[in-house]
C-alpha angles and dihedrals in degrees: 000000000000089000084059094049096045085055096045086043087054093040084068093061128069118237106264133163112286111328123156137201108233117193131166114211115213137281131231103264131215134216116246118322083321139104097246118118132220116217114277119251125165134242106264101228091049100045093049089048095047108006096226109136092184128107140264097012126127133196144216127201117198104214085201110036090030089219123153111223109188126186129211139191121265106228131195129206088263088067082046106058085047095045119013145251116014112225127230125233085245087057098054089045096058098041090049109023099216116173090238126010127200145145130276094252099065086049088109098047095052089052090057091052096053089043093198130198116205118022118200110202136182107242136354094269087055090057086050087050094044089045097049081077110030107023095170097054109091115226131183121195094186093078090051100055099047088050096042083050091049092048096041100041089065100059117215121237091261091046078052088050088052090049090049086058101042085049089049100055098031081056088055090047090051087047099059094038095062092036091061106035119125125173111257094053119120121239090250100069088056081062089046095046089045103040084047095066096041090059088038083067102037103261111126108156115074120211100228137348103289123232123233114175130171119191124332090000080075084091105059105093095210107027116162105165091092088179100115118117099228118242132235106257098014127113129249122211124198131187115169141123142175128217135244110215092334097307104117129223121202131186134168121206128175122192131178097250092238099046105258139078133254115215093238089047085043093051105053090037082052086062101042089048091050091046093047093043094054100043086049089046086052087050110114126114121297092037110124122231102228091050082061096053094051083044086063099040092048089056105046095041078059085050085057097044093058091050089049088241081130139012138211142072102311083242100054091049093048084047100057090041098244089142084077097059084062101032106032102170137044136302093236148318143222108283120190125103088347121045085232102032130188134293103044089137125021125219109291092017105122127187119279105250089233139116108257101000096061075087119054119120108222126037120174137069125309117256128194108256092038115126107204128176110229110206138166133186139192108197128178099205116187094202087052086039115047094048090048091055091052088050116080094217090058109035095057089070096047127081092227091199087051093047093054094055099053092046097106088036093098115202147284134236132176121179137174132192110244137189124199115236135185111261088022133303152335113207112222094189118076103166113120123270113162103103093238076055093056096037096053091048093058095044098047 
């Protein structure tokens, strides 16, 4: 697979004398000014470009020769009796097949053999790095990234079969979570159920900090506490996901905590699932992301209109922005080793200057081979709210009595994992998520 990337990363450069592709892979962090470690995790690019999740190494990638150069630590017994087995140069060069193998300290003299010309780096600190060994070879890290964003953003068909993986367990995890959900459990324990079958399986790295949020902390986007008790008649909202050999996988669920729906809970998830389903069924290649957001907030601002929660013609209220108050983020973003992967914005692709859609992650036309979350929200926000309610432009869309009510609801995501195909889509997530499904679930 890293073989395939290498070639499709050289396939962006023309073939110039001598110019050579220079990355540094991570280092195991600390906390703090202390000795504990946190959990290793490679660098995405170089990991996408060697497959080597392992710390301390460098690469070089010859743009002629089309040779892989990787570079590895050079450990003593000392490192051996810490943290385990040293590994040989011949070991290196079976597990990652490089075309040439050696250790970090003979980065500068292999430099000096290849006697490049031109050295395209990652990131500025790469080009210190680079030039801490070499200070009269020019580099330029500009021209990398943007080919590194243009090979990863189209997945081949082995990162899809990653994906598939990550999606499969995370779809077992979400399963067993919401099976086994009472009122009276702590949000943690969702995180302890859920983290628990992803191990079981082999998957140790998460792909982000999940979100686990009971009541009213639904509608912190990025809640992490996960400490509240959940309540009897409230909704929980999870949004969490684990990697498979690197490539993420990230679903949101929400489900009423004793396993059945209010109508007031049923109405506004209603919303948020339509909108979801009909923006997944007008994906296909050529569809542009931000037509897909306004798609969404058009339709769950419908879905508030039916229950009263706000009040005026639909155009009027898209007009003056009031879907924001309600979906403040964006409709989706990039996955794939990252949870919000590369390529959201090309070069020369600037935010849109609107409510709502400023964030979202990803702005440009959809491609065969993207993988894209899809992933509305409905949110009642005190602190959006209360202010919108104080401002005349505003106040005059909202039904003040109904958005009072619904100021300790908390708010509702659901999000799927999807690839663009072809002729559409393939959906990676396969939880339930029609709200007879989750009942039944719960209820089983």
């Amino acid at each position: 697979m890293h073989h395939q990337h290498r070639n499709k990363l050289y396939s962006l450069f023309s073939q110039t004398q001598q110019s050579i592709i220079f990355l540094e892979g991570a280092k195991v962090m600390y906390r703090y000014q202390t000795d504990y470690e946190f959990a290793f995790r490679q660098e995405s690019n170089f990991w996408y470009v060697s497959g080597v999740n392992e710390p301390d190494c460098a690469a070089i990638l010859d743009i002629d020769s089309k040779e892989f150069h990787l570079f590895v630590p050079k450990r003593d017994a000392q490192y051996a009796v810490w943290h385990g087995y040293v590994k040989s140069l011949d070991q290196y060069h079976t597990e990652y097949a490089p075309d040439h193998v050696h250790y970090i300290d003979e980065l500068p003299e292999v430099i000096k053999k290849i006697q490049p010309s031109m050295v395209f780096c990652v990131d500025p600190a790469s080009e210190k790095q680079f030039r801490s060994h070499q200070p009269e070879i020019p580099t330029n890290s500009e021209a990398l990234i943007e080919a590194l964003t243009d090979a990863r953003v189209i997945k081949t068909e082995d990162e899809l079969v990653c994906l598939r993986e990550a999606s499969q367990v995370n779809n077992e995890a979400y399963e067993r979570v919401i099976r086994h959900w009472k009122p009276g459990m702590y949000e943690y324990q969702a995180k302890a159920i859920f983290t628990e079958v992803q191990m079981s399986h082999g998957l140790q790295q998460d792909a982000y900090n999940g979100i686990y949020a009971s009541g009213p902390n639904s509608a912190i986007l990025h809640y992490v506490s996960n400490t509240r008790k959940t309540q009897d008649g409230e909704l929980f909202l999870i949004d969490a996901g684990f990697e498979y050999k690197g490539y993420a996988s990230d679903f949101s669920r929400t489900f009423p905590v004793n396993g059945r729906f209010t109508s007031d809970q049923a109405g506004v998830y209603d919303a948020v699932l339509t909108a979801q389903k009909q923006v997944i069924e007008a994906i296909k290649p050529g569809v542009r992301m931000e037509d897909l957001h306004m798609m969404a907030a058009r339709t769950m601002m419908e879905g508030l209109l039916r229950m009263g929660i706000i009040k005026g013609s639909l155009d009027d209220i898209m007009e003056a922005n009031i879907f924001a108050l309600f979906f403040p983020h964006g409709l989706g973003h990039f996955l794939g080793l990252d949870t919000h992967d590369v390529g959201g914005y090309p070069k020369g692709v600037e935010r849109i200057d609107r409510p709502g859609i400023f964030y979202l992650r990803a702005r440009r036309e959809l491609e065969a081979g993207m993988v894209i979350t899809i992933e509305p929200g409905i949110y009642f926000v005190p602190a959006v709210l209360e202010p919108a309610l104080q401002d005349p432009t505003k106040r005059m869309f909202l039904n003040a009595e109904k958005v009072h009510q619904f100021m300790g609801f908390g708010g509702i995501r659901i999000e799927d994992d999807i690839v663009v195909t072809e002729n559409g889509y393939e959906n990676l997530t396969h939880i339930a998520k029609e709200r007879d499904e989750i009942e039944r679930l719960m209820n089983s």
